[in-house]
MDTraj code that builds the backbone (N, CA, C; nanometers):
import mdtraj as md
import numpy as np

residues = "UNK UNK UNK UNK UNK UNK UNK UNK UNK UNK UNK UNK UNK UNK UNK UNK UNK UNK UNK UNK UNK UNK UNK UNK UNK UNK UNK UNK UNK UNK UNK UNK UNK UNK UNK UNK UNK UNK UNK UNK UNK UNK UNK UNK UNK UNK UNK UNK UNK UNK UNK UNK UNK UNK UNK UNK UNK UNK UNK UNK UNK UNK UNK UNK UNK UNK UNK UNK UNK UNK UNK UNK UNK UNK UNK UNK UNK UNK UNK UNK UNK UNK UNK UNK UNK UNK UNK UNK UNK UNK UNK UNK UNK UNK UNK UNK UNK UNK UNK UNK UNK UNK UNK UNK UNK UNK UNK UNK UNK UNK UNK UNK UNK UNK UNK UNK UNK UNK UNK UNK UNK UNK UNK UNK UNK UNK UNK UNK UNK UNK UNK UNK UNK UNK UNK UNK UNK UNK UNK UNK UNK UNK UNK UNK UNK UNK UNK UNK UNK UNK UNK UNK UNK UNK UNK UNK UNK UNK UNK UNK UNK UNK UNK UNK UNK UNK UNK UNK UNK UNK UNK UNK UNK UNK UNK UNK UNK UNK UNK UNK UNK UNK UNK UNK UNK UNK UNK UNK UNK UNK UNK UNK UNK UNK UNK UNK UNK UNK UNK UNK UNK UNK UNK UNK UNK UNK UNK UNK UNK".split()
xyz = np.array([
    [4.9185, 1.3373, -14.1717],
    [4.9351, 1.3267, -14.0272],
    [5.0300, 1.4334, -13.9737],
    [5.1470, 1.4647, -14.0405],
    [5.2218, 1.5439, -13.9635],
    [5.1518, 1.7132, -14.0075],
    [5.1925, 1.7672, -13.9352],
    [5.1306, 1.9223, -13.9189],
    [4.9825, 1.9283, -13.8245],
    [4.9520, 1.7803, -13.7901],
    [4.7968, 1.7754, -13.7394],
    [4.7763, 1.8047, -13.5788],
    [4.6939, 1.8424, -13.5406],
    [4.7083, 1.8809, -13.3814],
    [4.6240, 1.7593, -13.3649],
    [4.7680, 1.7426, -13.2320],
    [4.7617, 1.6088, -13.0769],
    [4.7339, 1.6911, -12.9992],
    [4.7006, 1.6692, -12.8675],
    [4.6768, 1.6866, -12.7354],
    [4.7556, 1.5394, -12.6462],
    [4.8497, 1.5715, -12.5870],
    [4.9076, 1.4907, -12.5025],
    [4.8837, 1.4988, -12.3454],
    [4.8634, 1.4247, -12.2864],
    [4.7959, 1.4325, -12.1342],
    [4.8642, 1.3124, -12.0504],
    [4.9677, 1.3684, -11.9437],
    [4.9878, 1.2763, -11.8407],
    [4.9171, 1.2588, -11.7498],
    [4.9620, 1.2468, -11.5950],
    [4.9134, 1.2259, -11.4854],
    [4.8801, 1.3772, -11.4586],
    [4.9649, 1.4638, -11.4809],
    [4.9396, 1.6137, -11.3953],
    [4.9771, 1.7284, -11.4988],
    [4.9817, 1.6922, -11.6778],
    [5.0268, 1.7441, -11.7629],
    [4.8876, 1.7519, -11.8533],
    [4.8576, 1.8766, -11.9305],
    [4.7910, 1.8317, -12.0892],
    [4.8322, 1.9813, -12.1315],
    [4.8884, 1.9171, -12.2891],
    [4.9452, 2.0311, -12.4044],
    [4.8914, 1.9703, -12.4907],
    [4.8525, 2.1080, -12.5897],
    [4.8090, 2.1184, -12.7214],
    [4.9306, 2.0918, -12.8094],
    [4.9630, 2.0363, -12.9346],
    [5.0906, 2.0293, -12.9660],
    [5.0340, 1.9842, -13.1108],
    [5.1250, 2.0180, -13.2012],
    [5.1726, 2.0023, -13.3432],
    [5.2060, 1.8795, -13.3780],
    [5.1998, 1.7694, -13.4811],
    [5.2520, 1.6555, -13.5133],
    [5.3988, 1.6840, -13.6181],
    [5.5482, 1.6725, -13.5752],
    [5.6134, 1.6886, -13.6550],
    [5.6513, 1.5771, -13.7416],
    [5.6656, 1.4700, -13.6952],
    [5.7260, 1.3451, -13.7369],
    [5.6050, 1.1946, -13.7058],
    [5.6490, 1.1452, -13.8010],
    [5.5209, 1.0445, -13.7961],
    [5.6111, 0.9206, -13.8007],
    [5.6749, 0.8498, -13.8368],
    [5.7249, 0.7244, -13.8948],
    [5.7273, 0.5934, -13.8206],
    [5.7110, 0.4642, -13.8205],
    [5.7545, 0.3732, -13.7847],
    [5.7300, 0.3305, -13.6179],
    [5.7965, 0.3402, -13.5646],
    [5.7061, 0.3405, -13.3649],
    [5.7090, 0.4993, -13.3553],
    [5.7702, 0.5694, -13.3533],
    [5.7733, 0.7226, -13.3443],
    [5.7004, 0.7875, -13.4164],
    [5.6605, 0.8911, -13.3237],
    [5.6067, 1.0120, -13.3073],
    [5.6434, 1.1199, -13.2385],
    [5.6705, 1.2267, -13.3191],
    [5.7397, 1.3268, -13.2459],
    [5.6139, 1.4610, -13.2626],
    [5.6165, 1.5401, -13.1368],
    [5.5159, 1.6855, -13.1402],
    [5.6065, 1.7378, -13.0684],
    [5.5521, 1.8558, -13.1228],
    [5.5950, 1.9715, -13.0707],
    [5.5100, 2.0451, -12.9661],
    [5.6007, 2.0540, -12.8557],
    [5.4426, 2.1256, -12.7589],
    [5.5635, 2.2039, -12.6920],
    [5.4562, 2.3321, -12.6326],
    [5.5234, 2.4594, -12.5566],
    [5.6155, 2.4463, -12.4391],
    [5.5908, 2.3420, -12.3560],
    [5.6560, 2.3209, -12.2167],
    [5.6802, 2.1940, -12.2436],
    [5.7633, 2.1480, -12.3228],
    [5.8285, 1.9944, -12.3375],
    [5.9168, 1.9428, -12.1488],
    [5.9495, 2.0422, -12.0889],
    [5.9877, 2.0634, -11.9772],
    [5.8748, 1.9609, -11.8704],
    [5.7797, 1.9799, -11.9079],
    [5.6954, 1.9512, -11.7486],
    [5.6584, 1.7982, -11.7718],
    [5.6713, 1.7263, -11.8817],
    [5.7130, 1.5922, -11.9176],
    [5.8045, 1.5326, -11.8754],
    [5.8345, 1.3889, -11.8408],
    [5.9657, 1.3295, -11.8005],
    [5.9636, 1.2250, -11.9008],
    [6.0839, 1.1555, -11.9260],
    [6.0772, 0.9778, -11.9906],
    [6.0238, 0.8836, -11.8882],
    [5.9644, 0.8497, -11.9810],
    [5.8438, 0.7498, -11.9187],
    [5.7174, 0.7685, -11.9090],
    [5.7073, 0.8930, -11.8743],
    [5.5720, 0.9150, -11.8836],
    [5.4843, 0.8705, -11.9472],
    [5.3480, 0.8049, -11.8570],
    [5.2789, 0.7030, -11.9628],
    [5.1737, 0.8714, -12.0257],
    [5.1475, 0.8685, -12.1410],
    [5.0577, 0.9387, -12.2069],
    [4.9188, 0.8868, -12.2881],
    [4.8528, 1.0184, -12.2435],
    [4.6958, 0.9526, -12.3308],
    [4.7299, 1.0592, -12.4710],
    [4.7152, 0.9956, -12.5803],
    [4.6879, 1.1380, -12.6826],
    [4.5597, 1.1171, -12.7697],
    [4.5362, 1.2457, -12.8224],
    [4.4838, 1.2154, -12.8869],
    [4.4933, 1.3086, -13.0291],
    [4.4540, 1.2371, -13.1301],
    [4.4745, 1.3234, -13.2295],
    [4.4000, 1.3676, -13.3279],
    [4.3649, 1.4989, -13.3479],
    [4.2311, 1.5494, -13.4629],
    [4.2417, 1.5606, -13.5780],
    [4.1788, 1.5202, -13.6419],
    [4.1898, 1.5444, -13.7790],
    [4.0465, 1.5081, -13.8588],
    [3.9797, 1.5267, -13.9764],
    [3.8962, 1.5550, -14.0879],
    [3.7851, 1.4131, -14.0422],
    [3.8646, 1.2800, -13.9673],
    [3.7558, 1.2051, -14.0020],
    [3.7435, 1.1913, -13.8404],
    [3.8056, 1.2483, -13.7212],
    [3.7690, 1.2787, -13.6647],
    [3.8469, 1.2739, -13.5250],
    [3.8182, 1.1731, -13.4153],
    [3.9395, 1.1928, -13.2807],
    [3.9942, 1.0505, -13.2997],
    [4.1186, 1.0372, -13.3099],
    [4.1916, 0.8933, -13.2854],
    [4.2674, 0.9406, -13.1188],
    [4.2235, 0.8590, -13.0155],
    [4.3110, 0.8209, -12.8785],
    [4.3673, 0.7276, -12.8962],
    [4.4633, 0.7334, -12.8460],
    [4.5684, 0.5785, -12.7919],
    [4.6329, 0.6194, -12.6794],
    [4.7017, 0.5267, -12.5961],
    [4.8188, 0.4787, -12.4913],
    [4.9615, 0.5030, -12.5493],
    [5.0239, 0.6152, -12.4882],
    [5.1518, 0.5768, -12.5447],
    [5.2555, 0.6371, -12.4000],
    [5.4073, 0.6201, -12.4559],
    [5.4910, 0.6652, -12.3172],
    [5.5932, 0.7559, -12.3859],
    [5.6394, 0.8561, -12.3223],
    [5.7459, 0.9379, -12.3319],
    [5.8825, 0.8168, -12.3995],
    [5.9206, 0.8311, -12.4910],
    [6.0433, 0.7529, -12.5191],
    [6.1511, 0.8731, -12.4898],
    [6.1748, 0.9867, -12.5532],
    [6.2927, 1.1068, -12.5504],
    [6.2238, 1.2236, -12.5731],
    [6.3286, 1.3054, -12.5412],
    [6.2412, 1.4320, -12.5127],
    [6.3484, 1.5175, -12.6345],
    [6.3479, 1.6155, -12.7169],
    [6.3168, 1.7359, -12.7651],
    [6.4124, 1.8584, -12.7282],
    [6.4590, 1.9340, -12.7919],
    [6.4343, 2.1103, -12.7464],
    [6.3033, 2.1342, -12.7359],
    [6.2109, 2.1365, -12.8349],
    [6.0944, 2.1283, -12.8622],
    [5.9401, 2.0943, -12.8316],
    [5.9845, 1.9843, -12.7713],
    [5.8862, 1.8376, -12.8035],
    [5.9216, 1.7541, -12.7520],
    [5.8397, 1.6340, -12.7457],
    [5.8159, 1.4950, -12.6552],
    [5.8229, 1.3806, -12.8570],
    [5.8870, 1.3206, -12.8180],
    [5.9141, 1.2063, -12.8614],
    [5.8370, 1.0707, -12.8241],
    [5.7054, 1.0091, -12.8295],
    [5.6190, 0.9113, -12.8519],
    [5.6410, 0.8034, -12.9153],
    [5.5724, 0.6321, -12.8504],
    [5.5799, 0.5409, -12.8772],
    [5.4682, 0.5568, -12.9956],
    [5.4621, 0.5241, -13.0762],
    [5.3299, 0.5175, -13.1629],
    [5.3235, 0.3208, -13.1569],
    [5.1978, 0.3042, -13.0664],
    [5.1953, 0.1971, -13.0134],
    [5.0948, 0.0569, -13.1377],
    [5.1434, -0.0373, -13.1299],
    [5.1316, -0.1386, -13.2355],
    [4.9236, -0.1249, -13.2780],
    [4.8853, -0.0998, -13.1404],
    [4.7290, -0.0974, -13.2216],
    [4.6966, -0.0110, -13.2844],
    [4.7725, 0.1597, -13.2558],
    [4.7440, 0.2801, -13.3459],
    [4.8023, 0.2397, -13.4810],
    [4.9405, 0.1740, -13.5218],
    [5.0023, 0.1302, -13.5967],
    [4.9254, 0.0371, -13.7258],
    [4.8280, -0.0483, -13.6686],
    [4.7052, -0.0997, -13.7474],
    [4.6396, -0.0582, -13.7933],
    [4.6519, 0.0633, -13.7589],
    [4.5070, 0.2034, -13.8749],
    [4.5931, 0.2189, -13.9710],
    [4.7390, 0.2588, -13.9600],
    [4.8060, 0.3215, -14.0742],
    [4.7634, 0.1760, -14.1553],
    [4.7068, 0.2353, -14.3082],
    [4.6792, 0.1191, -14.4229],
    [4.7999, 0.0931, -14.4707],
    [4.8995, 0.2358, -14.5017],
    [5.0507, 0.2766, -14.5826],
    [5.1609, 0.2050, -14.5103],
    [5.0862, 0.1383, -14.3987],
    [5.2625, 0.1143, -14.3089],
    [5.2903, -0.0162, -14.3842],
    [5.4033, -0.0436, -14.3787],
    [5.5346, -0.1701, -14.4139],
    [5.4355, -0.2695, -14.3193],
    [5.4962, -0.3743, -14.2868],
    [5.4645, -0.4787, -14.2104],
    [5.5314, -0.4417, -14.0746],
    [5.6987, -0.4490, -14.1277],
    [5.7581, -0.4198, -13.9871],
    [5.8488, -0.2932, -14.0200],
    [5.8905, -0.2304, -13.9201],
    [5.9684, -0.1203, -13.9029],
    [6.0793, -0.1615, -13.9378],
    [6.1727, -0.1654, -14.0052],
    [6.3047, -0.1677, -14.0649],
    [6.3997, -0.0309, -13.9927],
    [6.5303, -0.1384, -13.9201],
    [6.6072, -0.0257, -13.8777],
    [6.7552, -0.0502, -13.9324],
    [6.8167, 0.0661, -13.9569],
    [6.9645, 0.0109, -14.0377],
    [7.0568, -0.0060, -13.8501],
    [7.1363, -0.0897, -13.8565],
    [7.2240, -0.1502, -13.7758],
    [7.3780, -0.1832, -13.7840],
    [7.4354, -0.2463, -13.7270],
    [7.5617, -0.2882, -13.7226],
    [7.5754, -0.3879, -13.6155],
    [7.5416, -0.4995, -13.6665],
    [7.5648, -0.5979, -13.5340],
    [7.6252, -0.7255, -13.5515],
    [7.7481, -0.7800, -13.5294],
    [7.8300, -0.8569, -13.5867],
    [7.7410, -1.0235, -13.5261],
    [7.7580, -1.1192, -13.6268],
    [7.6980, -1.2280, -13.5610],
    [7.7665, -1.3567, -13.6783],
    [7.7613, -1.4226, -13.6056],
    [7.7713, -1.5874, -13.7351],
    [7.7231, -1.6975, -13.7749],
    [7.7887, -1.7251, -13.8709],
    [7.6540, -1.8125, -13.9266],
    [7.7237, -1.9476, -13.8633],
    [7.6467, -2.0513, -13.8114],
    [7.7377, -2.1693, -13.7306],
    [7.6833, -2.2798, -13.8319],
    [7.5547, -2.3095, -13.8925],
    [7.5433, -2.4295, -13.9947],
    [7.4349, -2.3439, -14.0990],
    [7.4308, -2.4534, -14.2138],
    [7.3317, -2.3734, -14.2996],
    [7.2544, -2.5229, -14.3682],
    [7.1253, -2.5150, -14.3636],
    [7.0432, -2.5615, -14.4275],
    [7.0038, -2.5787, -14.5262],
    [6.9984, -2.6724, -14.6204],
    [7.0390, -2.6687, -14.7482],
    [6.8538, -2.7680, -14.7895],
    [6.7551, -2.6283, -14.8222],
    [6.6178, -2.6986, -14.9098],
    [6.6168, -2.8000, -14.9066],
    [6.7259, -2.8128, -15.0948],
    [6.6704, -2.9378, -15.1589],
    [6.6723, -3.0731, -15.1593],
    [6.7925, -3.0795, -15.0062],
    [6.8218, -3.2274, -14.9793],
    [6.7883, -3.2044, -14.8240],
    [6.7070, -3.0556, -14.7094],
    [6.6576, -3.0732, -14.5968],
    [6.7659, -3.1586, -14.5085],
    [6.9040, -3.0842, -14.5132],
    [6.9934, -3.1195, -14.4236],
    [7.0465, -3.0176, -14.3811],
    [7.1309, -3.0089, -14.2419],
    [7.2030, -2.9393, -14.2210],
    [7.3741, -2.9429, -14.1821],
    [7.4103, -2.8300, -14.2617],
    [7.5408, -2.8922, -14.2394],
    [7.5989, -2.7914, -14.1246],
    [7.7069, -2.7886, -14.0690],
    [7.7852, -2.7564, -13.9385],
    [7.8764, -2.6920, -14.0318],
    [7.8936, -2.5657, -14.0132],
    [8.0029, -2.5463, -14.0324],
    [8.1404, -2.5614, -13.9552],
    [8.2660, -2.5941, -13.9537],
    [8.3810, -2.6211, -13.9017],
    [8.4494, -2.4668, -13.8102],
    [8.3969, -2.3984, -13.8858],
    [8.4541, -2.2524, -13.7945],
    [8.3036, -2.1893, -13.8594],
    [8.3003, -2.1273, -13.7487],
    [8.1358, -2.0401, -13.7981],
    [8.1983, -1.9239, -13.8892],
    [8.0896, -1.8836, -13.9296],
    [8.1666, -1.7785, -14.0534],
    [8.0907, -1.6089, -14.0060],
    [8.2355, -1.4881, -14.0048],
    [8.1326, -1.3932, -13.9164],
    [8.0339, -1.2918, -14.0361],
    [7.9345, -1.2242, -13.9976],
    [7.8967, -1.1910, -14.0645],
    [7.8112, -1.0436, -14.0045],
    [7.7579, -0.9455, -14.0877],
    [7.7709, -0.8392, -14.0499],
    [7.5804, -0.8036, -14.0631],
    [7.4978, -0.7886, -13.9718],
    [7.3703, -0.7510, -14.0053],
    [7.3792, -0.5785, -14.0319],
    [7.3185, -0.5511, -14.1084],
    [7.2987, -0.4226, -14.1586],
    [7.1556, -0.3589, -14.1443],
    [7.0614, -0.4512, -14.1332],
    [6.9264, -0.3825, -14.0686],
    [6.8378, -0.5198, -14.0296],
    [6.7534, -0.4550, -13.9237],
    [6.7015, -0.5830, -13.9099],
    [6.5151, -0.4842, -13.8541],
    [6.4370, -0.6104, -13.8333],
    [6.2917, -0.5749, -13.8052],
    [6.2555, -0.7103, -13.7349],
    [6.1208, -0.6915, -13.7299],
    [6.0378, -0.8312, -13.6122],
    [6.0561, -0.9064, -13.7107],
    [6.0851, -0.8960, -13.8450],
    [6.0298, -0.9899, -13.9380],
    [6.1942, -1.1116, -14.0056],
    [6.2862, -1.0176, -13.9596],
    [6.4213, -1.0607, -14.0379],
    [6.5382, -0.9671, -14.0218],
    [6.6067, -1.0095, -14.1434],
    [6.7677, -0.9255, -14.1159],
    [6.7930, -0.9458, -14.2541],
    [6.8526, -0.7964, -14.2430],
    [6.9454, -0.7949, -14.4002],
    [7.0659, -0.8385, -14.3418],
    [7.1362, -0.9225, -14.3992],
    [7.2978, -0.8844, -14.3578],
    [7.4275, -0.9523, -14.4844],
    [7.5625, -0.8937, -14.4034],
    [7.6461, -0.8889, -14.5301],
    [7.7495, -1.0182, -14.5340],
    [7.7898, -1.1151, -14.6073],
    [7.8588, -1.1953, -14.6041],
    [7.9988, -1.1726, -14.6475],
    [8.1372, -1.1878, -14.6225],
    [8.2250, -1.1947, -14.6965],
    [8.2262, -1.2810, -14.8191],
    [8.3252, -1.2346, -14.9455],
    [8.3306, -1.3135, -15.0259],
    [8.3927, -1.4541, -14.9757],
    [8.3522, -1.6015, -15.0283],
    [8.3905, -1.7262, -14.9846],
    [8.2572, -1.7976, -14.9164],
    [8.1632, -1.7051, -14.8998],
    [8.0816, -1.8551, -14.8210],
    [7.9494, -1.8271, -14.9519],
    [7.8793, -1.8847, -15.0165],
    [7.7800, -1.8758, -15.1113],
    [7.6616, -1.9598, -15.0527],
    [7.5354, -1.8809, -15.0203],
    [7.4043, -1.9181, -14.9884],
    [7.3428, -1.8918, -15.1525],
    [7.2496, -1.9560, -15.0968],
    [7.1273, -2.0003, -15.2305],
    [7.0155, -1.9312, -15.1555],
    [6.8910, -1.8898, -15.2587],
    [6.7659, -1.8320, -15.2012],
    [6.7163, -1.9996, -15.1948],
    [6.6313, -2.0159, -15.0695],
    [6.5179, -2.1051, -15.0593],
    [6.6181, -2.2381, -14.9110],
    [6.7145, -2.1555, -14.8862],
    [6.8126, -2.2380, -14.8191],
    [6.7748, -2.1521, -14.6883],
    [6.8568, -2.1643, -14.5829],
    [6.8093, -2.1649, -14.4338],
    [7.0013, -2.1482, -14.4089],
    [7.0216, -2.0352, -14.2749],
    [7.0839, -2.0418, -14.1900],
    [7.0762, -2.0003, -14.0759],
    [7.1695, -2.0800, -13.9437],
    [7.1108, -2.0589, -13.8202],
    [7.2230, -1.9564, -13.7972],
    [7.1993, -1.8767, -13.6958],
    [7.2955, -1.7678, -13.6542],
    [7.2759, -1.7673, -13.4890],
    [7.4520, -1.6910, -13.4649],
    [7.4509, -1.6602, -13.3178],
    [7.4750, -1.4986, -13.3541],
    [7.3809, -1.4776, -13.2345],
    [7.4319, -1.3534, -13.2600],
    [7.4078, -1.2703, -13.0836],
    [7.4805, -1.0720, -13.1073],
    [7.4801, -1.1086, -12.9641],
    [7.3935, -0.9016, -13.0028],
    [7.3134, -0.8688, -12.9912],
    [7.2392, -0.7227, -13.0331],
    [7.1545, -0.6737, -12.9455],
    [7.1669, -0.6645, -12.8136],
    [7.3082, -0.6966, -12.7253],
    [7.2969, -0.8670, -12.6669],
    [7.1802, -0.8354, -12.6663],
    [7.0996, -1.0177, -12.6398],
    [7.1615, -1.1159, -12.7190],
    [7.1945, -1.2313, -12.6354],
    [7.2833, -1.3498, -12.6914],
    [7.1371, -1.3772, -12.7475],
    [7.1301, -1.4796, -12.8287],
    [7.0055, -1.5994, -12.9087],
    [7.1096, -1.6952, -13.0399],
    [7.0519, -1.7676, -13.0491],
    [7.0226, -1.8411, -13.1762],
    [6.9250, -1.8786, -13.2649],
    [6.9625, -1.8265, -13.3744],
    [6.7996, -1.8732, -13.4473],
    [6.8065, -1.9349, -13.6254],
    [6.7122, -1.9526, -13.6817],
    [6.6889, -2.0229, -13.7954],
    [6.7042, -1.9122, -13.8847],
    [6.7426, -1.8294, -14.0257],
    [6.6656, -1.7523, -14.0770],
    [6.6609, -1.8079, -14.2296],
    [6.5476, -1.7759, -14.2774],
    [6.5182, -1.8394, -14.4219],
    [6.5984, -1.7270, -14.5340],
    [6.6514, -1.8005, -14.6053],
    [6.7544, -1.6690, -14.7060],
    [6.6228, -1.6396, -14.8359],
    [6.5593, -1.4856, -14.8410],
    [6.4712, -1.5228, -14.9154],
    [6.5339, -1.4213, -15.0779],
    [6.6599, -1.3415, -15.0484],
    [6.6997, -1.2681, -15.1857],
    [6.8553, -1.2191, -15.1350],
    [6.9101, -1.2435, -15.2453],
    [7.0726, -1.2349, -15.2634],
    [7.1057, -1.0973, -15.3475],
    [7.2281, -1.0154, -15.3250],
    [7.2675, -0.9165, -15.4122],
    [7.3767, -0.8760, -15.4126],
    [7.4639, -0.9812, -15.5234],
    [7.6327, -0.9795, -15.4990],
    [7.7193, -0.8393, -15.4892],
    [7.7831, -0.8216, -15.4469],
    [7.7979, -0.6905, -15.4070],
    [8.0120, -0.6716, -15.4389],
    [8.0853, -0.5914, -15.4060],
    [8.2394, -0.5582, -15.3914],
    [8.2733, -0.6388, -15.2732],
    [8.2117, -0.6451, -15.2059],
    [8.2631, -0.6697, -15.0583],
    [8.2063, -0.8422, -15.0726],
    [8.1428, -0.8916, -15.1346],
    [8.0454, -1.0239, -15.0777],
    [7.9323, -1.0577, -15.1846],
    [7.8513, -1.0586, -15.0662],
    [7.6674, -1.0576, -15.0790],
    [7.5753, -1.0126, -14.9814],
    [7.5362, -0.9541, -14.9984],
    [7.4229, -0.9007, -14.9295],
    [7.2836, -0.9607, -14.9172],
    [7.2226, -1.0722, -14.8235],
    [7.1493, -1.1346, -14.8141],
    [7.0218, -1.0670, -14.7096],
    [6.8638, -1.0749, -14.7778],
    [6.7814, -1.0723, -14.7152],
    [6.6961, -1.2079, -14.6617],
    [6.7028, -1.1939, -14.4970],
    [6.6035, -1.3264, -14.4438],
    [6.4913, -1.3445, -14.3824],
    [6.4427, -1.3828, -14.3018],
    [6.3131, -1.4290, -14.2560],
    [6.3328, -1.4667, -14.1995],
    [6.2966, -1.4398, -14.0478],
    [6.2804, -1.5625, -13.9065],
    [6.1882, -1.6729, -13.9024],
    [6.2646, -1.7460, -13.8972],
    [6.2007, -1.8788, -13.8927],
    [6.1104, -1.9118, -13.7939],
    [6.1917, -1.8889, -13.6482],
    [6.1763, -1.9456, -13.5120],
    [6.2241, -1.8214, -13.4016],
    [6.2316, -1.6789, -13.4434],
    [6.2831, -1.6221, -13.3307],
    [6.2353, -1.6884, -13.2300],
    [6.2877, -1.6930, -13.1141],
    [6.3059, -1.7250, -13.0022],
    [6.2187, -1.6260, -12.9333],
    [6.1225, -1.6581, -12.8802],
    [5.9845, -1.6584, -12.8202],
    [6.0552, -1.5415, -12.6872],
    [6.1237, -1.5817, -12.6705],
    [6.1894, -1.4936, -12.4670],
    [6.2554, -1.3797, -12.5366],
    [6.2978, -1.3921, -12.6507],
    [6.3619, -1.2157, -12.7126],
    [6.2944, -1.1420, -12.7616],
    [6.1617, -1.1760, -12.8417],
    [6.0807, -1.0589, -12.9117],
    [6.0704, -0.9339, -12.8330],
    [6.0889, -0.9125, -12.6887],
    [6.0739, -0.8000, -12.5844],
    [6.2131, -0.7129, -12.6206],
    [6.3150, -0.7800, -12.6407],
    [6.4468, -0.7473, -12.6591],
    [6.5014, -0.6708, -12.8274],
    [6.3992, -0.7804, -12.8782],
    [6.4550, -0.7098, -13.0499],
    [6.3522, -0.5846, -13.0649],
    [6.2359, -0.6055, -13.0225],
    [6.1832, -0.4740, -12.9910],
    [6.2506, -0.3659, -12.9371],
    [6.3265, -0.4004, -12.8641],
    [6.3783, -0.2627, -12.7242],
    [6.4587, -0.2101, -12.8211],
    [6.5544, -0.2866, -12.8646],
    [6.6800, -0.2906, -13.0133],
    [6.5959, -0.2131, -13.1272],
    [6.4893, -0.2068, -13.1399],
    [6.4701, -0.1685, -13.2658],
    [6.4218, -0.0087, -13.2158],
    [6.3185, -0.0540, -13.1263],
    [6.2895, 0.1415, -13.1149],
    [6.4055, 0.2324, -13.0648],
    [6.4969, 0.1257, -12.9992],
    [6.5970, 0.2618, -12.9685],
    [6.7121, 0.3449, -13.0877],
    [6.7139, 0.2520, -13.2136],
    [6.7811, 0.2666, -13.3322],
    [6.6894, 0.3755, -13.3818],
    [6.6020, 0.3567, -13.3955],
    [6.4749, 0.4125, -13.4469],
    [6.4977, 0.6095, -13.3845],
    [6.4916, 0.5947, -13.2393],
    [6.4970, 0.7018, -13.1512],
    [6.6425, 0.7700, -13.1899],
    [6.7094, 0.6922, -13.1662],
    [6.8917, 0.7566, -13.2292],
    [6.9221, 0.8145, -13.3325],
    [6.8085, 0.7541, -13.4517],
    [6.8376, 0.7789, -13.5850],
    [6.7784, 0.9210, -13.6037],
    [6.6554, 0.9254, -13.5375],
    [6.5689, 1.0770, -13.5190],
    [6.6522, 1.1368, -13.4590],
    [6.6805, 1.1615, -13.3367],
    [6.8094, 1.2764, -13.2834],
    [6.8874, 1.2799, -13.3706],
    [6.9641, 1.1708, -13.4420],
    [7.0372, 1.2666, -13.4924],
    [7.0229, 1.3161, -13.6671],
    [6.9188, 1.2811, -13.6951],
    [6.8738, 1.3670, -13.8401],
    [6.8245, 1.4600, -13.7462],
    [6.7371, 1.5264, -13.6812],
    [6.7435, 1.6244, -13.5797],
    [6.8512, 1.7290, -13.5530],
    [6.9677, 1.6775, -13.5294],
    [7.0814, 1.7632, -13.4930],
    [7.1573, 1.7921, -13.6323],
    [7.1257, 1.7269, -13.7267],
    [7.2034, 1.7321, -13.8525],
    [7.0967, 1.8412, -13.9343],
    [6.9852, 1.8584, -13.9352],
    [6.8359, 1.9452, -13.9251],
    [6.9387, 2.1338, -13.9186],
    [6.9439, 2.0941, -13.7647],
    [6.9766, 2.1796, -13.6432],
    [7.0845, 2.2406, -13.6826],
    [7.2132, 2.2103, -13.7331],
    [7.3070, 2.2597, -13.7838],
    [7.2971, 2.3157, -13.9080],
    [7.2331, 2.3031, -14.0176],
    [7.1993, 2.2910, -14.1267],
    [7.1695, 2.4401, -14.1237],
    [7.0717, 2.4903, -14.0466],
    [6.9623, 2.6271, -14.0143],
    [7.0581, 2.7192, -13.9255],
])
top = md.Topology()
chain = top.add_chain()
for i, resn in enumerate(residues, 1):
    res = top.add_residue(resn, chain, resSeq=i)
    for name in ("N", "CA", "C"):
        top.add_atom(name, md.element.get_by_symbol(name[0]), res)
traj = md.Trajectory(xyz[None], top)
């Protein structure tokens, strides 16, 4: 995919352009007048290659020295066979755990002071995150969390793998129950990590040369 010629087309725009970057919601090309583009811009593209024209809907997310920066939108996302499930973004978002659910006896207990805890990446699907040493989860157990990324919620997450670490443990989970009114929000949270992380391997690129 990358090196492949797009054609991007707004309302009063169409450039021929290069595919540099492919990954995850993003798509980055390179086209001659990145200038006559704005953010937002809703875009038609389309893209050529051997088996033949793929179009989709997408919008200006950031712009480039270069190039226009693209949503690579969830139905184009369904062709890729190679993609993950969900986009995984690394983070920093402090949150706590307030009770934890315990399988094999399907109770929950309260904790007395919530305990804080540190997410380190998260996706539509879950959250890695880091515990201090002192609180010990089990795989197949459940905890609910507050958290605030930037959106306040509360939610369920299933603990599905542990990896004791210097600092703690490092726990991977599973949403149970995200909360139906945020999926718009952990989305927004995720492509913009996503977008940040490209600028700045970009500028780190940029210095390098």
């Amino acid at each position: 995919m990358i090196g492949g010629k797009i054609v991007v087309e707004s309302e009063n725009q169409v450039q021929t352009g290069v595919i540099s970057f492919f990954e995850g919601d993003l798509i980055e090309v390179k086209v001659d007048q990145p200038k006559h583009f704005n953010l937002g811009d809703a875009i038609r593209a389309s893209i050529y290659s051997n088996t033949g024209i793929n179009n989709f809907q997408s919008t200006v997310i950031a712009k480039v020295s270069d190039g226009l920066i693209l949503v690579n939108p969830p139905e184009h996302q369904k062709k890729q066979l190679y993609k993950r499930q969900f986009t995984r973004v690394d983070c920093e978002v402090h949150a706590y755990i307030r009770s934890i659910i315990m399988a094999s006896i399907n109770r929950k207990i309260m904790l007395s002071n919530p305990t804080p805890i540190l997410i380190k990446n998260a996706s539509l699907g879950g959250f890695g995150f880091q515990i201090p040493k002192g609180l010990d989860l089990q795989e197949n157990s459940a905890v609910e969390l507050e958290l605030n990324m930037p959106f306040i919620a509360v939610l369920t997450v299933d603990i599905m793998h542990k990896a004791v670490n210097e600092e703690g443990a490092f726990y991977g989970g599973q949403f149970r129950d995200f909360p139906a009114d945020k999926v718009s929000a952990l989305k927004g949270f995720i492509l913009k990590k996503q977008v940040e992380a490209r600028l700045i391997k970009r500028a780190h690129d940029d210095a390098e040369h």
